[in-house]
MARBAFI-20993 format. One record per residue (C-alpha): residue in three letters; y, z negated, x. Coordinates in pm, whole numbers, padded with zeros to 5 digits, always signed. Layout:
# residues N
ALAYZX/...
//
This chain:
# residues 421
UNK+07293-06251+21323/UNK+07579-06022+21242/UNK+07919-06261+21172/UNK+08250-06164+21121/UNK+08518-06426+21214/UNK+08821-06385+21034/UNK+09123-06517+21213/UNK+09171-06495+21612/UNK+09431-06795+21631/UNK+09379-07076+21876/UNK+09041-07183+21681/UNK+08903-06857+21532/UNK+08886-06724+21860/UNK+08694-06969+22059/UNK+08489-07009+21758/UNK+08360-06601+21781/UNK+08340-06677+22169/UNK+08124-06926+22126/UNK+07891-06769+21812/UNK+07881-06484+22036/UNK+07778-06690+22352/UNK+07451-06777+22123/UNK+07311-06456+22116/UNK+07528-06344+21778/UNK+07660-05985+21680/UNK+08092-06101+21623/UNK+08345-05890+21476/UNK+08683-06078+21502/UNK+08912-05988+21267/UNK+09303-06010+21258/UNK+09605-05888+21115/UNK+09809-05918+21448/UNK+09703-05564+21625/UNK+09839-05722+21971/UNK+09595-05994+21929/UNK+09296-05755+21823/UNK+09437-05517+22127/UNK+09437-05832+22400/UNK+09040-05940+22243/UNK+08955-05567+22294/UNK+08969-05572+22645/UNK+08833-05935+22725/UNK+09184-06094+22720/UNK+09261-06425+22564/UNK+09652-06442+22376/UNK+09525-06810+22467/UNK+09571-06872+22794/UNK+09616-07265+22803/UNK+09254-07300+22642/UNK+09031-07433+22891/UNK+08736-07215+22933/UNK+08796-06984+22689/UNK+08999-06659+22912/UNK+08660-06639+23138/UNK+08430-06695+22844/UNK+08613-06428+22608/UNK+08536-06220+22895/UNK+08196-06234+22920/UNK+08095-06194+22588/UNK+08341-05884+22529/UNK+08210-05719+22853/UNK+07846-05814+22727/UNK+07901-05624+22425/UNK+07851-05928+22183/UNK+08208-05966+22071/UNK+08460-05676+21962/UNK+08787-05703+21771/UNK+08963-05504+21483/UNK+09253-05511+21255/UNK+08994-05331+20940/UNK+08892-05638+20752/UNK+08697-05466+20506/UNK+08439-05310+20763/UNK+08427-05622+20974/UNK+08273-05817+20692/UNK+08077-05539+20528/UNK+07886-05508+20841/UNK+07782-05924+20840/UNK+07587-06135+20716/UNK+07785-06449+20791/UNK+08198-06466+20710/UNK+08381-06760+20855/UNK+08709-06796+20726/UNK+08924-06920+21002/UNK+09312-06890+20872/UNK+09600-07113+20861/UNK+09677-07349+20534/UNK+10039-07529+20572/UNK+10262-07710+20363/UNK+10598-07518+20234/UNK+10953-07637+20215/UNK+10835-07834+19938/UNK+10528-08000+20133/UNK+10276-07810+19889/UNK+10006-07636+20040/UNK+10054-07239+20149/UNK+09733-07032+20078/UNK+09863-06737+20126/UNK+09662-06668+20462/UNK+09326-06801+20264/UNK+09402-06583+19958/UNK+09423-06293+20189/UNK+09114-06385+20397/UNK+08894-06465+20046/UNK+09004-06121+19846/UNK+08948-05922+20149/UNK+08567-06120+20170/UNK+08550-06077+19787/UNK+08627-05691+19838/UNK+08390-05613+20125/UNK+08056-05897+20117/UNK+07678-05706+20103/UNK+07418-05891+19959/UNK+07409-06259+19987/UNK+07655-06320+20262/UNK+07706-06667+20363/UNK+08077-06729+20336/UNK+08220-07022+20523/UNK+08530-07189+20522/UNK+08654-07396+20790/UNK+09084-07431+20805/UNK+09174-07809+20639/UNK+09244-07716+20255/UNK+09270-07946+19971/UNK+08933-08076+19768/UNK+08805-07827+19570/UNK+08964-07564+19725/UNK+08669-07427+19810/UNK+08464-07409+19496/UNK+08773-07372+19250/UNK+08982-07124+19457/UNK+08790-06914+19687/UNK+08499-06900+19458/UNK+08728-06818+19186/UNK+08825-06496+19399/UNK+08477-06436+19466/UNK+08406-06435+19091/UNK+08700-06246+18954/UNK+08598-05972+19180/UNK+08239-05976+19003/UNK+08040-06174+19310/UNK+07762-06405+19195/UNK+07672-06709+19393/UNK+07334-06702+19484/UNK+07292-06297+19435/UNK+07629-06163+19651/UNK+07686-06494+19842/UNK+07631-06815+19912/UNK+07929-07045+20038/UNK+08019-07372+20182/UNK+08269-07589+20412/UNK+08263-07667+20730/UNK+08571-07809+20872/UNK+08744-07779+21243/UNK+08721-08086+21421/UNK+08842-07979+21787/UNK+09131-08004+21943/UNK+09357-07758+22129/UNK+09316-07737+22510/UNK+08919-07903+22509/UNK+08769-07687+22232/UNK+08433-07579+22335/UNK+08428-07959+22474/UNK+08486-08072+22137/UNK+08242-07804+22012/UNK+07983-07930+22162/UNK+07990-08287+22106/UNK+08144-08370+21764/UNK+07914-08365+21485/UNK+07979-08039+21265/UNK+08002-08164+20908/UNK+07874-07873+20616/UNK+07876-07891+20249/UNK+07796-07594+20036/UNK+07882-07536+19676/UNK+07532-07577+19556/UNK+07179-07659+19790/UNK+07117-07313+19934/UNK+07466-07237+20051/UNK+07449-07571+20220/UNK+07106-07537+20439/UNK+07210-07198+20481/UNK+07514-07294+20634/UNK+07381-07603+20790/UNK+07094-07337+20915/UNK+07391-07103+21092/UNK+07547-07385+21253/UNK+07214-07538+21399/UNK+07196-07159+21586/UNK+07531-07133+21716/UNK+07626-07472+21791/UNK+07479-07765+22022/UNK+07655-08059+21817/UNK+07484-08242+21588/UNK+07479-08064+21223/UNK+07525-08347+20895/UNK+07509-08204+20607/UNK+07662-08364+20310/UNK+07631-08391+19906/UNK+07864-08056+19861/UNK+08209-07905+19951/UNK+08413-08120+19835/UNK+08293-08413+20020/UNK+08318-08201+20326/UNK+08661-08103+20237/UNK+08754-08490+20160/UNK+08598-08583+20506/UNK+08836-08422+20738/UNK+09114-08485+20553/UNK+09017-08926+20532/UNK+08987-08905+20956/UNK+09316-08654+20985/UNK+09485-08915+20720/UNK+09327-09242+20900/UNK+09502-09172+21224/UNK+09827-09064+21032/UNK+09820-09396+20848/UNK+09726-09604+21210/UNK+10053-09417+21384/UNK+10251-09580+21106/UNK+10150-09862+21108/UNK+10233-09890+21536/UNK+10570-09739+21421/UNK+10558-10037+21210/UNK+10500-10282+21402/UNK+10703-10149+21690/UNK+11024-10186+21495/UNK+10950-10524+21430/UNK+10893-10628+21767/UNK+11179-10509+21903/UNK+11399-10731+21645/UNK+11205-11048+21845/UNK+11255-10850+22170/UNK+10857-10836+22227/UNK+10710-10508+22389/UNK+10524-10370+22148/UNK+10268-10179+22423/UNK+10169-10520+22544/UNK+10034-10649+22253/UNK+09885-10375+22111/UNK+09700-10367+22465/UNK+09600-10744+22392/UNK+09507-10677+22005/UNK+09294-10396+22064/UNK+09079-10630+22319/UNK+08924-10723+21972/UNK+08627-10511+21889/UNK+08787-10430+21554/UNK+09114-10332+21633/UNK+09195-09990+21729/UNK+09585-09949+21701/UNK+09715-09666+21807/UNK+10053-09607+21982/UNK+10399-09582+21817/UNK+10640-09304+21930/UNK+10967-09080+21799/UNK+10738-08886+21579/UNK+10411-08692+21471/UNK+10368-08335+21518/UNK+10104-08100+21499/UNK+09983-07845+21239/UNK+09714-08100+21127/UNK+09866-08509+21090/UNK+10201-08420+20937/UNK+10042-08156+20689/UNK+09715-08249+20531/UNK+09878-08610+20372/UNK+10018-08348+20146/UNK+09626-08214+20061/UNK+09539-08565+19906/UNK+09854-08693+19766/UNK+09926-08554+19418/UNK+10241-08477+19206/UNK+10511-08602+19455/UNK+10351-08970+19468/UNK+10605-09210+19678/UNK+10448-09546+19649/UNK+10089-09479+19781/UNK+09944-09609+20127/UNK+09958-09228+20264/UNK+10267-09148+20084/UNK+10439-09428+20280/UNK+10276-09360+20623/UNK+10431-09009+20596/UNK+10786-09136+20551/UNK+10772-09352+20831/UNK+10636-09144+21057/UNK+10901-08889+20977/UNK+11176-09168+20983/UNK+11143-09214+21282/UNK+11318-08949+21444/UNK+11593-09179+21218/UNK+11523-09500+21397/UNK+11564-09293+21744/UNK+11898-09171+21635/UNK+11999-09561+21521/UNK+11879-09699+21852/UNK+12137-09460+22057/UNK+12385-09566+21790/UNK+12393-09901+21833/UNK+12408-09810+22189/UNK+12715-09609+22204/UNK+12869-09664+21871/UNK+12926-09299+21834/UNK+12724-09016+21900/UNK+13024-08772+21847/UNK+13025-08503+22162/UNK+12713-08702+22381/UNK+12524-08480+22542/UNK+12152-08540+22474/UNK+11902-08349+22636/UNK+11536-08350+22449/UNK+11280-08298+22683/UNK+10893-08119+22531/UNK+10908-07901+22224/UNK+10580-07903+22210/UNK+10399-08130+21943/UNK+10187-08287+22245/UNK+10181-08239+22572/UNK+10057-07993+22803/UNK+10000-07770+22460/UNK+10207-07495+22382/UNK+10239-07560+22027/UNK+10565-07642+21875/UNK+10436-07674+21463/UNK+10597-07932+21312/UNK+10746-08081+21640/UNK+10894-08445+21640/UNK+11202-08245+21872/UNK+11309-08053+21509/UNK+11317-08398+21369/UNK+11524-08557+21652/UNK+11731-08243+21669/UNK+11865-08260+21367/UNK+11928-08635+21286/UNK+12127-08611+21639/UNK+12319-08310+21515/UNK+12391-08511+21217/UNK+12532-08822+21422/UNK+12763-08559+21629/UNK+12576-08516+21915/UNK+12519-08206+22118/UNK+12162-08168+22145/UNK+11998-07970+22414/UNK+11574-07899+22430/UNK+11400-07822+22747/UNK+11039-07721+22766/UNK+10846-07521+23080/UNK+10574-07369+22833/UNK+10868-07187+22648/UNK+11062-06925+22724/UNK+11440-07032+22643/UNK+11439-06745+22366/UNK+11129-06908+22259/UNK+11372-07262+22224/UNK+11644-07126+22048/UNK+11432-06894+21777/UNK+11411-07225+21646/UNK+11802-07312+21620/UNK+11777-07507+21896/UNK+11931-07494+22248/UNK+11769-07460+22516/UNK+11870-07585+22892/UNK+11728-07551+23212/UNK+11665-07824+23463/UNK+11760-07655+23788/UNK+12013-07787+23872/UNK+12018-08058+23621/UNK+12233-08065+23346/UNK+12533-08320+23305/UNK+12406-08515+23022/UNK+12472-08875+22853/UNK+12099-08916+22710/UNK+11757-08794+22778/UNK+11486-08816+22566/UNK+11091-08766+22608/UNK+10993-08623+22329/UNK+10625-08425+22484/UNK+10584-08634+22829/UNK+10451-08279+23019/UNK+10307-08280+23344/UNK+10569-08105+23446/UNK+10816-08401+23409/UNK+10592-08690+23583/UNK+10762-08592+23907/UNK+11101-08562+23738/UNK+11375-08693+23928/UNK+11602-08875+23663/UNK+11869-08980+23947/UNK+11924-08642+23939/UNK+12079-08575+23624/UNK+12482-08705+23665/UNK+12627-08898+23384/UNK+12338-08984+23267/UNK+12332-09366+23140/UNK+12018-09341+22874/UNK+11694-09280+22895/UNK+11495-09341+22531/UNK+11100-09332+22643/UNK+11022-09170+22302/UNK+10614-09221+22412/UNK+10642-09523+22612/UNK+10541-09339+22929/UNK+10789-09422+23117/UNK+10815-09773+23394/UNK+11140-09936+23264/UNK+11145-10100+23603/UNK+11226-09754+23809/UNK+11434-09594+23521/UNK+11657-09934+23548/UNK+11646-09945+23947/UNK+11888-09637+23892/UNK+12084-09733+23714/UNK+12036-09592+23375/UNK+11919-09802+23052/UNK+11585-09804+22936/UNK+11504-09786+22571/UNK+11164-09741+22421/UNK+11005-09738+22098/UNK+10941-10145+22026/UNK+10964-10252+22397/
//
């Protein structure tokens, strides 16, 4: 099969690595020439991904996989389109589909006969029938005669993707029968996971967003319950530990935040018309506030926040990921700001220019800096050897993921605080 994979980010690109790894014909195609330029020669602009630098390789130096910035060719030449672009949330948290209105004119400008178009970045239901089809029809495509097309979303994770790949079933809907088993009939070649095909689209589009929401909603609720145990003075990590010895609890673990292009974004895909009062609408804020509740715990703690130095340590969403979308550290920067403080952010997966492109400061850890706080925000690798003795004047230390034992934080002197312990 010839398929053209449009979108080399940290997904599209393991996904043509992998297509191509099954015997397929990929063109990868992308806007950013550096990327295409980098893919051209075997490289991977993804270096953290595990496997994916000495796979890339093989397949490029094979001859299976090429790259180019000329959209139009790339999918004239295939039979199969995957559609592998980002959909975000704007200032006002409504979904940006801008990169899949690109992606679907360019397909609607350049498909042969009955190309299978797939699309597989987190929209909003419908999204696929309603908005890409409607492209594909305004330019004068016919399902069934021009193309057939479906959904099929991501459901890997950054750092373990052909891991994930391989052992997560790949869900497919189509917009009518044939563009499902044809799509269900590409995946079953290219893919060792189970395939489960559903009803249509939509239900595949409503699917990732219930288990992206469901974990959203579960976070909350531990940032729930973790403020309320600290008013008893109970440590929240304890019982959780002791619920979830009950086969049908599965808590997960509070913290200063949720980042991540994929929790704090697709709420916004099933919540409608600015609604405050649902069960996702509320998770949301609370997950969000609690960058809020980290600020009030240093306030009751100083009184003042005016001129304390507070040093933020991870920029990255999670750790050992560099990723900084929708970081918990913008969060915590600026509700510090607000209360006075002088906030700095260290991370060793970005450069410091990296840091401060986001209107943030960055600091460097050698030698230490002479701060009041410091806060784990992305508990790195890097930092499980960290010396906190080190750091002079420093009295606080607010576990922001509960990584942290209070015991040898304490035994130097410095105050513990953690999220509901």
């Amino acid at each position: 099969m010839r398929v053209c994979v449009i979108g080399l980010g940290k997904i599209g690109l393991p996904l043509a690595v992998q297509f191509a790894s099954k015997g397929c014909t990929v063109i990868g195609y992308d806007i950013n020439p550096k990327v295409v330029e980098l893919v051209s020669r075997g490289v991977s602009p993804h270096q953290d991904e595990e496997a994916l630098p000495e796979r890339l390789a093989e397949v490029v130096n094979a001859g299976r996989l090429t790259a180019t910035t000329d959209g139009i060719q790339a999918v004239a030449r295939s039979e199969v389109a995957v559609i592998i672009v980002p959909v975000d949330i704007d200032e006002a948290s409504l979904p940006n589909f801008s990169a899949l209105d690109a992606a679907s004119s360019l397909v609607a400008t350049s498909i042969s006969e009955k190309t299978l178009v797939i699309i597989e970045p987190t929209v909003p239901v419908t999204t696929t029938r309603q908005r890409v089809g409607g492209v594909l029809e305004a330019a004068g495509k016919r399902l069934g005669a021009d193309y057939l097309l479906a959904y099929s979303p991501e459901r890997v994770y950054s750092g373990r993707i052909f891991s994930d790949l391989a052992r997560y079933p790949k869900v497919v809907g189509g917009v009518d029968e044939e563009s499902t088993r044809a799509a269900v009939d590409f995946y079953s070649k290219v893919l060792d996971a189970p395939i489960t095909g559903v009803r249509d689209a939509e239900t595949s589009e409503f699917t990732k967003l219930a288990e992206a929401i469901y974990r959203d909603v579960n976070i909350a609720l531990a940032n729930d319950f973790a403020m309320r145990a600290a008013q008893w003075g109970i440590d929240v990590t304890e019982a959780i530990v002791a619920a979830n010895s009950q086969p049908f609890s599965h808590i997960h673990q509070p913290g200063v935040g949720v980042g991540g292009h994929c929790i704090p974004v697709y709420p916004y895909f099933l919540t409608q018309n600015g609604e405050r009062d649902t069960l996702i609408s509320i998770a949301r804020r609370i997950n969000d506030g609690m960058a809020g509740y980290t600020k009030h715990l240093l306030l009751r703690e100083y009184g003042d926040l005016t001129d304390k130095k507070v040093l933020i340590l991870g920029l990255a969403y999670r750790p050992n990921v560099k990723e900084a979308a929708h970081s918990s550290t913008l969060l915590l920067a600026d509700e510090l700001k607000g209360a006075g403080a002088n906030v700095l952010v260290h991370d060793p997966l970005f450069t410091p220019e990296e840091i401060e492109s986001l209107g943030l400061r960055a600091a460097s850890l050698e030698p230490p800096p002479d701060v009041d706080v410091i806060l784990i925000q992305s508990y790195h690798a890097a930092y499980r050897n960290l010396d906190f003795g080190r750091f002079s004047g420093c009295n606080v230390i607010v576990d922001g993921r509960n990584v942290l034992a209070r015991e040898e934080i304490e035994a130097k002197g410095i105050k513990y605080l953690g999220i509901g312990r």
